[in-house]
N, C-alpha and C positions, 0 to 999 in steps of 0.2 A: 916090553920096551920097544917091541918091533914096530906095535901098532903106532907110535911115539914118531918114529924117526924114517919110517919107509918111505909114507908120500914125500915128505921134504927131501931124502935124499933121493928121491925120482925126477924132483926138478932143479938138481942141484946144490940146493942149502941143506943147513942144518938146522935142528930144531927151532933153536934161537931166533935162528935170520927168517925162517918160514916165519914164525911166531910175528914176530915184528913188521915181514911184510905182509901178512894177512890182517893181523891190526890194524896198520895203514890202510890198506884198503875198505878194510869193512869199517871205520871212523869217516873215512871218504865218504863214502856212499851212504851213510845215517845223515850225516852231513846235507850232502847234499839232497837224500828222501825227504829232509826236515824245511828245507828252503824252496823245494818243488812242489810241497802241500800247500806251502804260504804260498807260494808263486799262482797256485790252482783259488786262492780265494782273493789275492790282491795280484793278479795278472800285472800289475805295473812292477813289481817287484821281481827283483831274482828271473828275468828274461830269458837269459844263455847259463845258469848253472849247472841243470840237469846235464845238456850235454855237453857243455864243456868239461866238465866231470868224467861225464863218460868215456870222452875222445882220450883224456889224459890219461886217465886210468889205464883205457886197450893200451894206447901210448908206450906207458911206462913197461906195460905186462909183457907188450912187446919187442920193446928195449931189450928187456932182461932176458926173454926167451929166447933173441940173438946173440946177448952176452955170451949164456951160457952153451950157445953151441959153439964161440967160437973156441972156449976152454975143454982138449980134452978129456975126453972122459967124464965129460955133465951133460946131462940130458938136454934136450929142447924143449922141453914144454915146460911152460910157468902157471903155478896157484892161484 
């Protein structure tokens, strides 16, 4: 069960909330891999997704990685 629940609760969450926002993220970024291939054969297409993608993403990771230091007793660092 340890291997289950250590990293998530190293940055805070729980299995659940890890589950859900590792999801998120990695739907993000297929996402976006999938519109920056097209973008690579029709260049007029899909111009700023890749890194607006990516800005939001650190963004968010970012977010959360100060959330959780402001609560104590949660780590700082985000998955």
């Amino acid at each position: 069960m340890r291997l289950f629940t250590s990293h998530p609760a190293s940055v805070g969450e729980t299995y659940g909330e890890h589950f859900g926002s590792a999801s998120y993220f990695g739907l993000r970024m297929i996402g976006a891999g999938i519109l920056c291939l097209i973008h690579g054969v029709l260049p007029f297409l899909f111009t700023t997704t890749g890194s607006r993608t990516i800005i939001e993403l650190h963004d968010r990771m970012v977010a959360n990685r100060h959330r959780a230091a402001r609560i104590p007793g949660q780590a700082t660092t985000a998955a």
